[in-house]
Structure formats: structure tokens, C-alpha cells
Backbone as numpy.savetxt, mean C-alpha at the origin, in Angstrom:
# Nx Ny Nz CAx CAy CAz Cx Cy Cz
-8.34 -38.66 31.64 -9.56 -38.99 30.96 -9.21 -39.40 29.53
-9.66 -40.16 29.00 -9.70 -41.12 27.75 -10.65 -40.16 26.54
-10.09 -39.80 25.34 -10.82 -39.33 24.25 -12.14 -39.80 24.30
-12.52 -41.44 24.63 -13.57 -42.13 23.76 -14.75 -41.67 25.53
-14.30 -41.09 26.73 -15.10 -40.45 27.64 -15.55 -39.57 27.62
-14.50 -38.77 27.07 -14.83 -37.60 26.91 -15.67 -37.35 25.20
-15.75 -38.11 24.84 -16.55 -38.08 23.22 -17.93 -38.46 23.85
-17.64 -39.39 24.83 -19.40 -39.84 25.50 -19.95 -38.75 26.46
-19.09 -38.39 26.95 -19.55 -37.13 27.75 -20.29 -35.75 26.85
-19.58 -35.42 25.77 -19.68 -34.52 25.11 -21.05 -34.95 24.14
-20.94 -36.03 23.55 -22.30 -36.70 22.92 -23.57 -36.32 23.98
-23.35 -36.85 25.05 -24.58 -36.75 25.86 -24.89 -35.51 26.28
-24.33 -34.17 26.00 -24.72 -32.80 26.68 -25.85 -32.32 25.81
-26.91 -32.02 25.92 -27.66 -30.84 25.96 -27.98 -29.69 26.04
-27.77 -29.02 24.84 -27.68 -27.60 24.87 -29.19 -27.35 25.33
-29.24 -26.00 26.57 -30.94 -25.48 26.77 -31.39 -25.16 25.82
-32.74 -24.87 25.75 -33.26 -24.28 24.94 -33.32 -22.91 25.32
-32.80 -22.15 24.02 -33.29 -20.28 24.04 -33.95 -19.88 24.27
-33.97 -18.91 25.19 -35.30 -17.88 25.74 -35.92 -17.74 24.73
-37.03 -17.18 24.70 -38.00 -16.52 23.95 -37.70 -14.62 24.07
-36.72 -14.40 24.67 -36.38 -12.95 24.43 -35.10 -13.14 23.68
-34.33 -13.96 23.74 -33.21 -14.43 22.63 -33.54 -14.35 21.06
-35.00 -15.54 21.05 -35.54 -15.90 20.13 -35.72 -14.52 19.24
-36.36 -13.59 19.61 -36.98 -12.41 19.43 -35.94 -11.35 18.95
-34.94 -11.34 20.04 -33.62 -10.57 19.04 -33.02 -10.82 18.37
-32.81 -11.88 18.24 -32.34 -12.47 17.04 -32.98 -12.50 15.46
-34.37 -13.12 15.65 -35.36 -12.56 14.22 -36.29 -11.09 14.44
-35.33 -10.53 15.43 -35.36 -8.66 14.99 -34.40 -8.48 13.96
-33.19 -8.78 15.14 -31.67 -8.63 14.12 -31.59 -9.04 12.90
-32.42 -10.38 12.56 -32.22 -10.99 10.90 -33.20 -9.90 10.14
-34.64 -9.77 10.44 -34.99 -9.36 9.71 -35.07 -7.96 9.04
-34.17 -6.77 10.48 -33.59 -5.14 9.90 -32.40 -5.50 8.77
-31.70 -6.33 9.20 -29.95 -6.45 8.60 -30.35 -5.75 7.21
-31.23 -6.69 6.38 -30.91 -6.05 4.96 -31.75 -5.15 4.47
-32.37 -4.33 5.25 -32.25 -2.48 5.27 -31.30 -2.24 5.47
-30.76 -2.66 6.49 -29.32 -1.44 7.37 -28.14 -1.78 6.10
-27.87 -3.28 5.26 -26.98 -3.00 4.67 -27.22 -2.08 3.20
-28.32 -2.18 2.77 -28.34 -1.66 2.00 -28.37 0.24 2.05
-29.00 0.18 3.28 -28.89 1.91 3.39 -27.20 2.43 3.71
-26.39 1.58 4.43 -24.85 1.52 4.68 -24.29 1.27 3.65
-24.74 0.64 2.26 -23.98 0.91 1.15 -22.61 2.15 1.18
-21.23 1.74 0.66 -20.86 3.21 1.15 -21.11 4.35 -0.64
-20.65 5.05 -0.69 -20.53 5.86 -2.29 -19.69 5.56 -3.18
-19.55 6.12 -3.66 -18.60 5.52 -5.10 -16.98 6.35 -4.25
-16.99 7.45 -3.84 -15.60 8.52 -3.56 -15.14 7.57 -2.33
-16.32 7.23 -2.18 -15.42 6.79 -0.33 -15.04 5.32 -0.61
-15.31 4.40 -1.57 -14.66 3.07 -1.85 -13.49 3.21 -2.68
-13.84 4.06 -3.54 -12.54 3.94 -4.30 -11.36 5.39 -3.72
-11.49 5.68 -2.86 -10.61 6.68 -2.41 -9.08 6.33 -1.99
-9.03 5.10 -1.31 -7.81 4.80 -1.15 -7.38 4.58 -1.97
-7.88 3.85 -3.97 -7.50 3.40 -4.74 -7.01 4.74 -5.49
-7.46 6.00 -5.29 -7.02 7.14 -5.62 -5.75 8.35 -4.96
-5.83 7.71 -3.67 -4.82 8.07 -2.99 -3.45 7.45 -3.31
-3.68 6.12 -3.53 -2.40 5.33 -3.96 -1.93 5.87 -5.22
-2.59 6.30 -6.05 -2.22 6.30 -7.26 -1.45 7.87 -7.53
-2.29 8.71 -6.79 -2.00 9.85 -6.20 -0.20 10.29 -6.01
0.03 9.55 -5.19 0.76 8.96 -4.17 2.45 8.32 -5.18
1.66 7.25 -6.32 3.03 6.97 -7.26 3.16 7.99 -8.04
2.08 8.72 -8.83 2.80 9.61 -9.50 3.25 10.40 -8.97
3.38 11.13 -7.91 4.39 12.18 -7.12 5.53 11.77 -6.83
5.86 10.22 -6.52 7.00 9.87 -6.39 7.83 9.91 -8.16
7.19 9.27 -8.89 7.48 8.95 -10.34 8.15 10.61 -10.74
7.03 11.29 -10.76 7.27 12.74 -11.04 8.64 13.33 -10.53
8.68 13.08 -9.37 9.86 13.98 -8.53 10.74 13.03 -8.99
11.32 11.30 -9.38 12.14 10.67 -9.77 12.69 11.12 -10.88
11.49 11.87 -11.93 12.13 11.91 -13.34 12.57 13.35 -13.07
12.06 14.18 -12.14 12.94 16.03 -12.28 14.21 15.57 -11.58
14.99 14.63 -10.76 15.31 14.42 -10.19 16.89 13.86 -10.86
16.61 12.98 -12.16 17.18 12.34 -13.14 17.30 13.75 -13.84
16.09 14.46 -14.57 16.54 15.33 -15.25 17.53 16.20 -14.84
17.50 16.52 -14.18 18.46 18.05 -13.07 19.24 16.75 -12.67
19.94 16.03 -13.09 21.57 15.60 -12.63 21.85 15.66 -14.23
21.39 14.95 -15.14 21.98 15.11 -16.75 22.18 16.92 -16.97
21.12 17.48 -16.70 21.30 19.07 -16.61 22.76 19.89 -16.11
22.81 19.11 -14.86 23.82 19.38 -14.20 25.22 19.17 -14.30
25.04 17.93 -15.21 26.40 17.64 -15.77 26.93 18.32 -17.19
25.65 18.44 -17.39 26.06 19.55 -18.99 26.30 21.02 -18.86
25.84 21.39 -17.55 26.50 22.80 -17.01 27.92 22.90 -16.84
28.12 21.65 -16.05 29.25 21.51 -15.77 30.46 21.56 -16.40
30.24 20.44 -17.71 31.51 20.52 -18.94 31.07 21.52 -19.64
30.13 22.23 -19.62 30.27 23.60 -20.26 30.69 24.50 -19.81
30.99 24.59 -18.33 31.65 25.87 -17.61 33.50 25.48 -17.62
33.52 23.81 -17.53 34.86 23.67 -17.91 35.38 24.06 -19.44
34.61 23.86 -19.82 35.29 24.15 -21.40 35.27 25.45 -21.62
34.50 26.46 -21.08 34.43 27.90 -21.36 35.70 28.76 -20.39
36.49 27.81 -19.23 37.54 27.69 -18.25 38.64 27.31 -19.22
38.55 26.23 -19.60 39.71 25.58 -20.60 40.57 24.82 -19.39
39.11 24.02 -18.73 39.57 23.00 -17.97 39.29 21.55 -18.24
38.56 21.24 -19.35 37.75 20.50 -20.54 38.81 19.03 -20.22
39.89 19.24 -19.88 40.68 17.80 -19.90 40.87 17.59 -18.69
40.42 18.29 -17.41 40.36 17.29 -16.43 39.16 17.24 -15.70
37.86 18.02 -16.50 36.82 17.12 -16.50 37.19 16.05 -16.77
37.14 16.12 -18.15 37.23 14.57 -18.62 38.02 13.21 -17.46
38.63 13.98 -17.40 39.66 12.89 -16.68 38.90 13.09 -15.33
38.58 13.56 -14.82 37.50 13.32 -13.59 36.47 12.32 -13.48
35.68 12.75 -14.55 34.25 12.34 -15.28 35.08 10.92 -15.56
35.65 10.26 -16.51 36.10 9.02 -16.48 36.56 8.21 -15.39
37.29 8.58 -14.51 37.94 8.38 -13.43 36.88 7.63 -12.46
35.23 8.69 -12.70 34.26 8.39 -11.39 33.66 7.28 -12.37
33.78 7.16 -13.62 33.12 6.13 -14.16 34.04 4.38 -13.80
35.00 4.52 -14.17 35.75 3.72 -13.94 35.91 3.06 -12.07
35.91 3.71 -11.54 35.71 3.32 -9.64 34.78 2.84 -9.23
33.66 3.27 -10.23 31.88 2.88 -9.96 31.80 1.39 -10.42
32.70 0.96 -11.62 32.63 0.18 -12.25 32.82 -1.66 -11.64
34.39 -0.79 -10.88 35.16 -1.84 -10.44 34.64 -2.35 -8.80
């Protein structure tokens, strides 16, 4: 079949006409809608809740990142302080440089 047949075919169809019980639910349905949306409004907690959960959500990560950072600097200052109170102070060092230098390269 040829586009310009099927364009004549399709030109010439006739949609029926709608029941009159169609008709009727339909300008039921239009004319409740804007009660129902306005009573379905949602609240202020329940729209912005996910926007509070998210946020929720980074600072706990943020939070636990920075105790996380803190308690390793902590940890390293325990550390050359228990060497130096050892009078092992020079191979920290030479440790501590060593891991800097491997990381580097």
C-alpha cells in the first residue's frame, strides 16, 4: 500500500460519536478534578521530606569523614610520641618518610 492510500484512507475515517454515558463521565471527571486537587494538596513535611532526608544523609557522611581524618592525624601523633618516649624517634622517621616517598612515586 502507497502512503498517499493510506493518507486517503485515513482522511476518510470517521470517528463515532460518544455515548452520552461517556459524555457524562467525563464532565463528572472535569468538573470534581479541582476539588480533589486541591484537597490532595500534599503538606509542607511530606514535600520537602526527601529534601531533608538528603541533607540529613550528607552531613552524616561529612561528619563521620572529618572524625575519620581527625583520628588518623591523632593517630599519628600518638604514634611519634610513643616512639620518641621508646627512643625509636629515627626509625619512625625513616618509616614515616619512606611511606611518603612510595606514595609519591
Amino acid at each position: 500500500m502507497k502512503d498517499s492510500d493510506l493518507n486517503m484512507k485515513l482522511d476518510s475515517y470517521q470517528a463515532p460519536e460518544p455515548s452520552d454515558l461517556l459524555k457524562a463521565r467525563i464532565l463528572r471527571a472535569a468538573s470534581a478534578q479541582p476539588a480533589q486537587q486541591s484537597a490532595k494538596r500534599p503538606s509542607f513535611a511530606r514535600r520537602f521530606m526527601p529534601i531533608a532526608a538528603s541533607l540529613l544523609a550528607i552531613c552524616a557522611i561529612g561528619l563521620s569523614t572529618l572524625q575519620i581524618t581527625q583520628t588518623n592525624e591523632t593517630d599519628a601523633a600518638a604514634w611519634q610520641e610513643a616512639a620518641t618516649d621508646l627512643g625509636f624517634s629515627d626509625i619512625y622517621d625513616w618509616v614515616e618518610t619512606e611511606e611518603v616517598s612510595t606514595s609519591e612515586s
